[in-house]
Every structure is written in C-alpha cells, then in structure tokens.
N, C-alpha and C positions, 0 to 999 in steps of 0.2 A: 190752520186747517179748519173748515168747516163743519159742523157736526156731525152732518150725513158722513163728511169722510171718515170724522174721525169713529161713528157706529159703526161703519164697516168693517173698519181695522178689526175691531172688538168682535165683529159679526164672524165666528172663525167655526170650525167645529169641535176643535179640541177641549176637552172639560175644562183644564187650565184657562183658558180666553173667556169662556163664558164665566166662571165663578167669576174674574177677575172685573168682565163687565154690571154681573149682579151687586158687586161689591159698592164697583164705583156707581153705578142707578141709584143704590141707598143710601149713599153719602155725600154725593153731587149737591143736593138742597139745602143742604147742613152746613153750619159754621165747623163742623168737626176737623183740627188739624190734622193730616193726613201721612203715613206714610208708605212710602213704595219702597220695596227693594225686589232685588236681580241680579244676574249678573249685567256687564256690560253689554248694552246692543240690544238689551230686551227688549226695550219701547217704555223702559220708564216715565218719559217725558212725555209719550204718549199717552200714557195714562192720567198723566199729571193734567195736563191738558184739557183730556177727558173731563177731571172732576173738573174743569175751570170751567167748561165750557157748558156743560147741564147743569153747574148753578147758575143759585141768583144771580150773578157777579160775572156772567159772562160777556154780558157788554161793556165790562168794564176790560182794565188792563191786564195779560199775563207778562209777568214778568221772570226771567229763568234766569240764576247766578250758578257756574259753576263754582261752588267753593275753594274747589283746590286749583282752580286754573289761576286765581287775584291772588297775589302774595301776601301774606299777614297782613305785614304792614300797613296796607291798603284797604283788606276788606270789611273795616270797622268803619271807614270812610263811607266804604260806598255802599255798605249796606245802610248805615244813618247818615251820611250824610256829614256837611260841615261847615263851621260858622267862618265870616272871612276872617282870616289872621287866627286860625286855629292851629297852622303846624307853616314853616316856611315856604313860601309859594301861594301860598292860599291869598286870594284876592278878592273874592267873594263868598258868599254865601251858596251854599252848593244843597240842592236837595238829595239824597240818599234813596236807595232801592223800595226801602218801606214807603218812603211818600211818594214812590214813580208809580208804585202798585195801588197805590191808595184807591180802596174801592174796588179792588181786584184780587188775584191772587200772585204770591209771591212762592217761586221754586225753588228751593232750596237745593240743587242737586249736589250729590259726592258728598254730602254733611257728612261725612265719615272723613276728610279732610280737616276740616275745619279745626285750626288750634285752638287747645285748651279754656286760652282768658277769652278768645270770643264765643267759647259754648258756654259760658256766664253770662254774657252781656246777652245771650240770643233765650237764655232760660229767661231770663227779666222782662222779654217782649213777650215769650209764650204765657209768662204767668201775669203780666198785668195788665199787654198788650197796650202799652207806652215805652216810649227811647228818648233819650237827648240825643244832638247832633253831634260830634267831636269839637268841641272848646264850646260846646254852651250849656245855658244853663236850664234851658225852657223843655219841660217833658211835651213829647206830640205822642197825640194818640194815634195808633200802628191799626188803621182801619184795615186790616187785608186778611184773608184766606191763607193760612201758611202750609204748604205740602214738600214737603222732604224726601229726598233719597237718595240711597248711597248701592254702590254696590259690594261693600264691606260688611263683614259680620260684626256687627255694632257691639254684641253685647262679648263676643273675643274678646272687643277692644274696651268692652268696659273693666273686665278680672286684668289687663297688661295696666288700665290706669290710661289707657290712650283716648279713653271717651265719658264723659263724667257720666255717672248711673239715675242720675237724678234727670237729667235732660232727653235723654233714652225715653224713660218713663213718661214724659211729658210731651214728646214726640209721639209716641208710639201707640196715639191714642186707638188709631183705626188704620191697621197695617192693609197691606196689599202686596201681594207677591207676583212677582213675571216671571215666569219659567222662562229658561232658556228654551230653543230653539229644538236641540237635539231632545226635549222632553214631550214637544207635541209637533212630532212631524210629520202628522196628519194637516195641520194649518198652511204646509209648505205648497199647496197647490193653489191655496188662494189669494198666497200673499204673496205668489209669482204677479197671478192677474193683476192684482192691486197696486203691486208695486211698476208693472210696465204701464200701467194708464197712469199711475201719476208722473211717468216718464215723456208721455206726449204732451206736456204743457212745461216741459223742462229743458228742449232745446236738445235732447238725448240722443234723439234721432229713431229712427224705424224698429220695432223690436223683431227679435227674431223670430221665427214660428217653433216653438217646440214640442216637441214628438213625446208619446207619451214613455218611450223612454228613459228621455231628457227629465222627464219631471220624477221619476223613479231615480235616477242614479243622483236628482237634490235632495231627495226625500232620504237616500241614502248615506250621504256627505255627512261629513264633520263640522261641524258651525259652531267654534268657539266665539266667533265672533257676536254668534246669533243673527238679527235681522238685519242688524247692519253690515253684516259679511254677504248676506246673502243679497240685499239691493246692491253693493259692491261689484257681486258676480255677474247679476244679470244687466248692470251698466255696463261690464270687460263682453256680455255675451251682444248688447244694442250694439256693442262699438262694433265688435270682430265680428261677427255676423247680420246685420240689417235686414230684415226682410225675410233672410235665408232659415229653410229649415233645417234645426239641429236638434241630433239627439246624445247618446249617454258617452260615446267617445268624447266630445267636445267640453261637455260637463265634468266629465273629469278631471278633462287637463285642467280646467281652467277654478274648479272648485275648490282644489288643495292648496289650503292656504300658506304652506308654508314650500310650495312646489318650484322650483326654478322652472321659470316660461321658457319652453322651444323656441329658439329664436327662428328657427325655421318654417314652424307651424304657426307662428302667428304672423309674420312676412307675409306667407301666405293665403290666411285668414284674411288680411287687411287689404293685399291685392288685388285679391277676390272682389271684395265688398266695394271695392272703387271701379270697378270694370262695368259694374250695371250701374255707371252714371255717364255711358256713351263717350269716355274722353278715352277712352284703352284704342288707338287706333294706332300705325305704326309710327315708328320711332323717330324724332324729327329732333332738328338742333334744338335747343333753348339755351336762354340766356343761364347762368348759374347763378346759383342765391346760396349765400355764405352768408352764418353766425357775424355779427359781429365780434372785434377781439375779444369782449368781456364774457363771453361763452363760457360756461363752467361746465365740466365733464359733468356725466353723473356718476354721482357716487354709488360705492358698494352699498353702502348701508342704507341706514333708513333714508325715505325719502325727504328731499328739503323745498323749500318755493320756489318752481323756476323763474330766474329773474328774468327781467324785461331781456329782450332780444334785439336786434336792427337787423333788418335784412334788406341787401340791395335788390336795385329794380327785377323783378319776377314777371313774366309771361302771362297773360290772362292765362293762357293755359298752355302747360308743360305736358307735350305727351310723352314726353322719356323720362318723366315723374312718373306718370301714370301709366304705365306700359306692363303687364305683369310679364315677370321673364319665363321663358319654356322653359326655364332648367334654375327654378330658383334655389335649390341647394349646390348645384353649382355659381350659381353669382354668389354665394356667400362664401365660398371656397376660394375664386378664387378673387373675391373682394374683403380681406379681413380687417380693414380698416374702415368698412362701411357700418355705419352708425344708422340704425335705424331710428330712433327717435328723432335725430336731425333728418332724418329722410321725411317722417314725418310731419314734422314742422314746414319741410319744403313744401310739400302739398296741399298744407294748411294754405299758407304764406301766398301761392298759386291761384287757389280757388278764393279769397278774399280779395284779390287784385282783381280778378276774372270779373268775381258780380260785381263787384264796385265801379269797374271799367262798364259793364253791360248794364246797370244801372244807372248809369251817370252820375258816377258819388251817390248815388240815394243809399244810406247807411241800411234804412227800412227795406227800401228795396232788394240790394243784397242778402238781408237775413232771410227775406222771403225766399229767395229763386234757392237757397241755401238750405232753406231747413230749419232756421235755427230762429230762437227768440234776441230779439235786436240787442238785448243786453247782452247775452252772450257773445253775441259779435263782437260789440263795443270790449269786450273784457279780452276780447282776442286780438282786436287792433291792437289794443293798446301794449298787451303782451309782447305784439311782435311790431310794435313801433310804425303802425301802418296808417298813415294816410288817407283819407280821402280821395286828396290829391295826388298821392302815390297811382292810383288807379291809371 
C-alpha cells in the first residue's frame, strides 16, 4: 500500500485511530523497535506498515513472518538463514528473513507464538543486532527495523512461563494498541468508503449503494472479527448485491457471523444481480456442464480449497443458467438435490467461455467485457480447467 493509502486508513475519527496514528508519526523516523498488539483483524500489520513506510527505510524492504503459521523446526532457518550442508537437504547456502529485510523492516507478527529456544536466539538479535546462519559460524549484522505483534496477552503468558520476561521487556520498547472494531464504531462509515474503493481495482466487482440504514445496522453489528470481518461482509454484500441499493434487512442477514445463510434469500440475491447483465431472457435448451468426477461435496465444517474442477463444453451463453425462476422457493422445493454452488460455478464456467468465444481467445479481452482484473480470470480458468481453446 501506498502512504496516502495507508494515512487514510489511520485518517478515521475515532480517538483510538488518531492516538494510534500520533503514535506511529513519532516513531516512524526512529530506529525504535516497535510493538503492536490487538485483537485479530484490527489492522495490526497495517500499522506495522505504517511505521515502515514513514521511515527512513521505506524504500527499502517490508518483510512480514507469521510466526506461528512456520513450524519450529523451520523457523530458526528461515528467519537466519542457512549454510549448505547445514541439516539434510540443504544444498546450498540459503539467505534467511533478516538478510531479505536488510535495510528494511522485518514483522514479526503472532510473536506470542513463537517457541521458547527461538525467543533466546531472537533476544540475541534485539540485544546486539547480530545472528549466525544455522550450521555456520560467521556473525552478520541484522541491519533491519524489527516490529512485532501478537494478539495474545504476553505478559499472561509471561507469569504461565510461555513467554520469557526478559524478551517482553525488550520488545516492548514503544507499544501501540488497535482497538477492536466494536470499541470505535464511529470509524465504521469510513472504512465502508475505504474499503469498497480498494475493491475496484480488486476484480470485486460493482459495490452496492447503501442506505443510510445499511450503515447504522454495521455500525450496529458484532465484529468479532473486526475489520477483517467487516471487508468479508461488504465483499458477500459487492457479490449479492452489485450496483443495487441496500439497507439494514440485508445487513443483517448477512453480518451475523455465526448465522446460517437462507439458502433462499441468497438464490435470490444472486438471481437478481445476474438479470441486469441482459442475459435473463426466456428459457432455451443448453448444453449441460457437469463437475468432473473428482468433485468433492462441501463440507459441513470449516471451509477447505476448492480443488481444480473440469467441466465440459458450456454454451457462450446459457439462458436456463441465467433465467430467475417466478417461484424460486418453489424450485427449491421441489428441486432438493439442487446444489447451488455447483449452480454457480455453472454460470461462471458460461460466461468465461462467452468472452473468450467473443473475444477470440483474448484472455485481456475477456477480463475486460467481464469486469474483472486479467489475473483473476487466469485464476479462474485455471480453477475450472478452461481453455482458451475451449472457447
């Protein structure tokens, strides 16, 4: 992100946001190790960023580790580095995280993760700002900005013995706090704005108009997630609604996070939103497009990566894909086998064959007559096994 972006972010009205940007103004030009804490979702990395980017050191490299996503075993490697023939496999000489950052800043995020013997090896770089590699012998100097954050209570976990006290202290030189969401939901109107314009250069698609309402029953909402729950929402509100004005019915369904979706009200949401693109005309043959057999249901539970798809020859365009029905809680009655997400897919699957076909393979040109950024596209062929040539 950009600076201007990333002062906006911070540009908010809630006192929270503003301390938090006077904080980072005065520590941004400084060598001062830095830390943030919050809960999840707050914008800690945005903050991090922040100090990166109004230092010195902003032309240089950010670099962001989550700690607890690298398994042990691994993250002494990749945060120093490693000499060839240091552990089996090793074939060469491998730079580490500290020297990728070199002359930048390095993010330490979820440092509340991080095991024990590597918060030893990580006090040795704060205090002399030198490391060796893993199997050598040569100390490098650790040129980088180091800012950390977790969203655990560190010093909990320093009285359980889960977080050494001495490294705390040595972190914690110049904190900074994110409030969650629910603590300045006066910010909820601006980082609607905010968040649907970084949406049109995202391939998102059209945002919806919302009613002021709509923006009362967010400001109302529960956002354990915080900001990240809430760009989640108004991405489910770009999809289900395009264009269209929505207010605080809509917001509801769709803001409780822990809410089972109407399978009928978003049918119909998503019907809707495909009729104002002139293809809703009456109902004609088309070919069928079936899953290939590797098709895995979805599951109940959390979600997983949908794997790659095949699907045969498709129609440039399907209007008995695209047709909303008069009576769509009666087609779901009396269709109980009907899988909307594979519905969806079909429609995808339709309208990439369509442009691709009315573009003459022009990959670019499809994404354009579509909406979408070319990469996206490409991430959707490939999803669904599609051709060029399929076109």
């Amino acid at each position: 992100m950009t600076k201007d972006e990333l002062a906006r972010y911070f540009d908010l009205p809630s006192r929270a946001m503003r301390e938090a940007l006077d904080l980072i103004s005065r520590v941004a030009p400084l060598s001062t190790t830095v830390f943030i804490s919050g809960p999840s979702g707050s914008g800690k990395e945005f903050a991090a960023r922040a100090v990166h980017a109004f230092s010195t050191r902003g032309g240089a490299p950010f670099v962001a580790v989550n700690c607890g996503a690298i398994p042990k075993e691994l993250l002494e490697s990749e945060l120093f580095g490693s000499e060839k023939g240091a552990y089996t496999g090793s074939v060469r000489t491998r730079a580490g995280l500290l020297e990728t950052a070199a002359g930048g800043t390095l993010f330490l995020d979820e440092l509340g993760d991080m095991p024990l013997d590597m918060q030893v090896k990580l006090l040795r770089v704060l205090e002399d700002r030198r490391f060796t590699r893993v199997g050598g012998s040569q100390e490098i100097k650790a040129d980088v900005r180091l800012v950390c954050a977790t969203h655990r209570d560190l010093m909990k976990m320093v009285d359980e013995g889960l977080f050494r006290e001495d490294l705390f202290y040595r972190i914690n030189v110049f904190p900074i706090m994110m409030k969650g969401l629910e603590e300045r939901r006066e910010d909820i109107p601006r980082l609607v704005e905010l968040i649907l314009k970084r949406f049109r250069g995202q391939g998102v698609g059209e945002a919806p108009k919302f009613q002021p309402s709509a923006i009362t029953a967010l400001q109302a909402a529960s956002w354990p997630g915080n900001v990240r729950q809430l760009r989640n929402v108004l991405e489910r509100c770009s999809v289900l609604y395009p264009g269209q004005s929505i207010g605080a019915a809509e917001i509801e369904r769709i803001a409780a996070p822990r809410k089972v979706i109407d399978r009928v009200e978003e049918t119909m949401a998503l019907f809707s939103s495909i009729q104002g693109m002139g293809f809703g005309g009456a109902s004609s043959q088309a070919t069928e497009v079936t899953a290939a057999p590797d098709h895995v249901p979805e599951s109940s539970g959390e979600a997983e990566p949908e794997p790659e798809r095949s699907f045969d020859e498709a129609p440039s365009i399907a209007p008995d894909l695209l047709s909303l029905p008069t009576d769509v809680q009666g087609f779901l009655r009396a269709t109980p086998d009907f899988n909307f997400r594979e519905h969806i897919m079909r429609i995808e699957v339709a309208f990439i064959k369509g442009a691709l076909a009315e573009m003459n393979g022009s990959v670019s040109g499809a994404a354009r007559i579509l909406g979408l950024q070319r990469t996206t596209l490409i991430e959707k062929m490939r999803k669904y096994a599609i051709d060029r040539e399929d076109a």
